[in-house]
VOGULUM-355084 format. One record per residue (C-alpha): residue in three letters; x, z negated, y. Coordinates in steps of 0.25 Angstrom, whole numbers, plus 2048, in hexadecimal, padded with zeros to 3 digits. Last residue first. Layout:
BEGIN
alaXZY
...
This chain:
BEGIN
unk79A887841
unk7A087B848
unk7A686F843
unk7B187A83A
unk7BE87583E
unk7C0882845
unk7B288184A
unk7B4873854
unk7C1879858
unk7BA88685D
unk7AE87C862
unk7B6871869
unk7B186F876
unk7A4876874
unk7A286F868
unk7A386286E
unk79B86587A
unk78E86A86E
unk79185C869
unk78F855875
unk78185F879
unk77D85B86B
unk78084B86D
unk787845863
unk78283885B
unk77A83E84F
unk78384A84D
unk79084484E
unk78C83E840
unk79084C839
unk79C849831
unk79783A82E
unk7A282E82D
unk797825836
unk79F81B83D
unk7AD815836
unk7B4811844
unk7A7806846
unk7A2803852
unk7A07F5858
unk7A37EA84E
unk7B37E6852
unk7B57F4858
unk7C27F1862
unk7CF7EB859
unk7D27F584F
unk7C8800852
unk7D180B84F
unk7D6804841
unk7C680083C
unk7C37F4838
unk7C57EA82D
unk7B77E5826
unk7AE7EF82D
unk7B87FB82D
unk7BB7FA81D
unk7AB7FA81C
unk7AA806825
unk7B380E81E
unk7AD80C810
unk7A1811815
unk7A781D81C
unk7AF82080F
unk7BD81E80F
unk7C0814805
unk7BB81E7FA
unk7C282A7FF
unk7D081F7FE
unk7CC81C7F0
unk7C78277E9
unk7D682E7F0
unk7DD8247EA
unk7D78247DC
unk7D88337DC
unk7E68337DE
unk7E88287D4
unk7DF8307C9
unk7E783C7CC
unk7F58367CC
unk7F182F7BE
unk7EC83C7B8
unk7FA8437BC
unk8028377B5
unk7F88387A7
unk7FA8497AA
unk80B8457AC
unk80B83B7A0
unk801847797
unk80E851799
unk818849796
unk812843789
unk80F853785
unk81F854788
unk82185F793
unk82486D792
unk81687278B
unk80F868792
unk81387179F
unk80E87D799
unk802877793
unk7FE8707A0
unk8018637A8
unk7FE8687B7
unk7F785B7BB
unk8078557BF
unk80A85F7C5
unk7FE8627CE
unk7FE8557D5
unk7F384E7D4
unk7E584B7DD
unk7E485A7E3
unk7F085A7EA
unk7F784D7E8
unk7F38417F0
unk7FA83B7FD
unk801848800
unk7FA84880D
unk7F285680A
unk7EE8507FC
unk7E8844802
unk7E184C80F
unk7DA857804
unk7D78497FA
unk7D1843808
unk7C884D80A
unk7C484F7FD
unk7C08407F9
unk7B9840809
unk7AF84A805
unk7A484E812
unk7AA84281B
unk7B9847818
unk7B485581B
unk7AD853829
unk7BA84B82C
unk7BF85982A
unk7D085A825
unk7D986282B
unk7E7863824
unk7F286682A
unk80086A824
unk80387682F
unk7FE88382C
unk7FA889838
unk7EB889836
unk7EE878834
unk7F5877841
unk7E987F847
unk7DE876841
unk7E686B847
unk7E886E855
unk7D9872856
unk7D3866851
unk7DD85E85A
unk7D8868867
unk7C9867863
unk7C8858860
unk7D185586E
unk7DF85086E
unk7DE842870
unk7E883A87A
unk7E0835883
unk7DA82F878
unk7D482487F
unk7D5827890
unk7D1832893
unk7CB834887
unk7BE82988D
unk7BC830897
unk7BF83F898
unk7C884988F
unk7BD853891
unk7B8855883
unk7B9845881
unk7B484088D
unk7A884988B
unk7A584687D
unk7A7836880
unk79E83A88A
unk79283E881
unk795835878
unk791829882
unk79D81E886
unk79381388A
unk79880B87D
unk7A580A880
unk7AA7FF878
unk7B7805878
unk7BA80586B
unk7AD807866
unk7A9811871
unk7B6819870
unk7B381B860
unk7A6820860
unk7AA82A86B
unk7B582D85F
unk7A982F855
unk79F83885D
unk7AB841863
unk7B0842855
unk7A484684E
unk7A2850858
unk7AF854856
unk7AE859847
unk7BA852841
unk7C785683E
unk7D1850835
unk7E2855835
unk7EA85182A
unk7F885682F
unk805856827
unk81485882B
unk80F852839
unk81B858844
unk810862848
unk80685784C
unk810851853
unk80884A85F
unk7FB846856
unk7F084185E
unk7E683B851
unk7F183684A
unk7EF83083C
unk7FD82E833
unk7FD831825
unk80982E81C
unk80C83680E
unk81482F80D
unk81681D80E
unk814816819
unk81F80F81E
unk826816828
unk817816830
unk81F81283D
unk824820840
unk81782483D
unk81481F84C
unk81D82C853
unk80F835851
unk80A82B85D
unk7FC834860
unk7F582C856
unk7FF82584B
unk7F3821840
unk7F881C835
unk7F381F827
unk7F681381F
unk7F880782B
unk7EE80F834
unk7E480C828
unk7E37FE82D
unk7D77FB833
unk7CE80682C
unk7D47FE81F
unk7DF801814
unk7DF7F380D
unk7D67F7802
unk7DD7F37F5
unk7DF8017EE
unk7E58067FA
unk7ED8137F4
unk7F6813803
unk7F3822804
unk7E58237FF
unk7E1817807
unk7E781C815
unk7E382A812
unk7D3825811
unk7D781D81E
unk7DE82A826
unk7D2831823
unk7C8829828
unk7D1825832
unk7D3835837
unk7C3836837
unk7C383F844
unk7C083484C
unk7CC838854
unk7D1844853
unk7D9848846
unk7E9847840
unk7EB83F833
unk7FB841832
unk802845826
unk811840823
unk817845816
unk82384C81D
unk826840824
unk82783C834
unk82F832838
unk83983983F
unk82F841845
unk82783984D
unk83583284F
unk839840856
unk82B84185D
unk82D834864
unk83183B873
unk82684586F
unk81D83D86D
unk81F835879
unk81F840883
unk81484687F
unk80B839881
unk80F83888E
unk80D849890
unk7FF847889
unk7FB83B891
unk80084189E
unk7F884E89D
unk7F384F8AB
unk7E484F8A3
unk7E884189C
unk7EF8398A9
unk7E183D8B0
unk7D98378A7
unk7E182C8A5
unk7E082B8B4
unk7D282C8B4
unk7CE8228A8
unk7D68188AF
unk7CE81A8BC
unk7C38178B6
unk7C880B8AE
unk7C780A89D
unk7BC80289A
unk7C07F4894
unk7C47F4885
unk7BE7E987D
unk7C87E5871
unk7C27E0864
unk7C97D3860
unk7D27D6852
unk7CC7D4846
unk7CE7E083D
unk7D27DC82E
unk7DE7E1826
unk7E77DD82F
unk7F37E8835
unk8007EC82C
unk7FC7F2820
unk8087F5816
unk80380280F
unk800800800
């Protein structure tokens, strides 16, 4: 197992955030449309590049997707399927001890020295996206998004006044609240775009549907499994199922039933794993596990108001988005939005 540095169970005092100031909001505003952020931030990746890289392995992967885009969902069915939890200790509150996440800071895998290949770090503003020897990219339709990240905002800010509507708003014209939280977040359309382009060009990415994982989450994860080297491909590896006539002809018939009895009990373990880590991470399981020990983004704010586990449905946008909001959504991003296949 993977040493766990953080308690188990989440009791820290909930923190109430005051409103951020007018006139905060409009010199950060300012600051981000002359660039200032993205030339600071610009500056220190690139000065930490070379121990980005140093510490870099072949087998590293990364999770990369927006926000809300079921990246820890994901990262926590990988984090029981890499550390083989048998007991339960991988929770919603410490998964970033298994799969950690390094958002917009791709130098922090230099302090992961420990975990064992193949290692998988989440980032949802990656900096090196080239440099990453393996990608594992999820998208989301973004409708879905926007109603889950406004979600999100009011739980940890208790802004309750912040309507849909003009979270939409701020969030298609880089207006309140993104500018000032996640400044830093390249939009659904850009990111989307990025990826499916790196994965056209023949880089090692893989895209992955959330609309998918909800639809047959077994499947999903097996394609993510064998794409990280955590499983062979397709349950064993072909070598040891490939005991025919010709290859009992060269090898003693004792030989040749050790290495089928050895191949069975890579399957059986493989699928073991896999049963395991798709089991843990249905919706209902989920909420359970963040009702006794919290959940990892909300570490000290939600203690009983809103929940990081919602609805887990593909199409649940539809019962709390407004037509004329979706219909602004699409506009923005429609060519994206039908290359990832949310529009037909």
């Amino acid at each position: 197992m993977v040493p766990v540095n953080r308690p188990a169970r989440l009791d820290p005092p909930r923190i109430r955030r005051r409103p951020v100031p007018a006139f905060k909001r409009w010199f950060g505003r300012g600051k981000r449309q002359a660039g200032y952020y993205r030339l600071r931030d610009g500056l220190r990746n690139r000065l930490r590049e070379p121990e980005f890289r140093r510490a870099l392995r072949p087998t590293d992967v990364f999770l990369v997707g927006h926000p809300k885009s079921g990246n820890t969902w994901l990262a926590y069915m990988l984090a029981v399927l890499l550390s083989d939890d048998r007991r339960g200790d991988v929770n919603l509150y410490n998964v970033g001890d298994y799969v950690p996440f390094v958002h917009g800071r791709d130098h922090a895998i230099t302090t992961y020295g420990h975990l064992p290949d193949p290692r998988v770090f989440r980032n949802e503003y990656p900096r090196h996206p080239r440099r990453y020897p393996g990608t594992v990219y999820l998208v989301r339709d973004p409708r879905a998004v926007l109603v889950s990240f406004r979600h999100m905002f009011a739980t940890m800010f208790d802004d309750r006044d912040m309507t849909l509507s003009r979270f939409v708003d701020g969030y298609l014209s880089g207006g309140a609240p993104f500018d000032a939280w996640h400044r830093h977040l390249m939009r659904w359309d850009r990111q989307v775009a990025a990826a499916l382009r790196r994965a056209e060009g023949g880089e090692r990415v893989c895209v992955v549907r959330y609309e998918d994982i909800v639809a047959d989450r077994g499947a999903a994860l097996r394609r993510v499994a064998e794409f990280i080297g955590a499983v062979p491909a397709g349950g064993v590896p072909a070598e040891d199922l490939a005991v025919d006539d010709l290859a009992v002809g060269h090898l003693a018939v004792g030989q040749a039933a050790a290495r089928q009895a050895a191949a069975g009990d890579v399957a059986a373990e493989t699928s073991a794993r896999l049963s395991r880590a798709v089991a843990r991470g249905s919706f209902e399981a989920m909420r359970d596990l963040e009702g006794r020990y919290g959940a990892e983004a909300y570490a000290g704010r939600a203690r009983g108001e809103g929940r990081f586990v919602r609805r887990g449905e593909a199409e649940g946008w539809r019962d709390e988005l407004d037509p004329a909001d979706a219909a602004r959504i699409e506009a923005a991003f429609g060519p994206v939005m039908e290359r990832a296949g949310y529009l037909v």
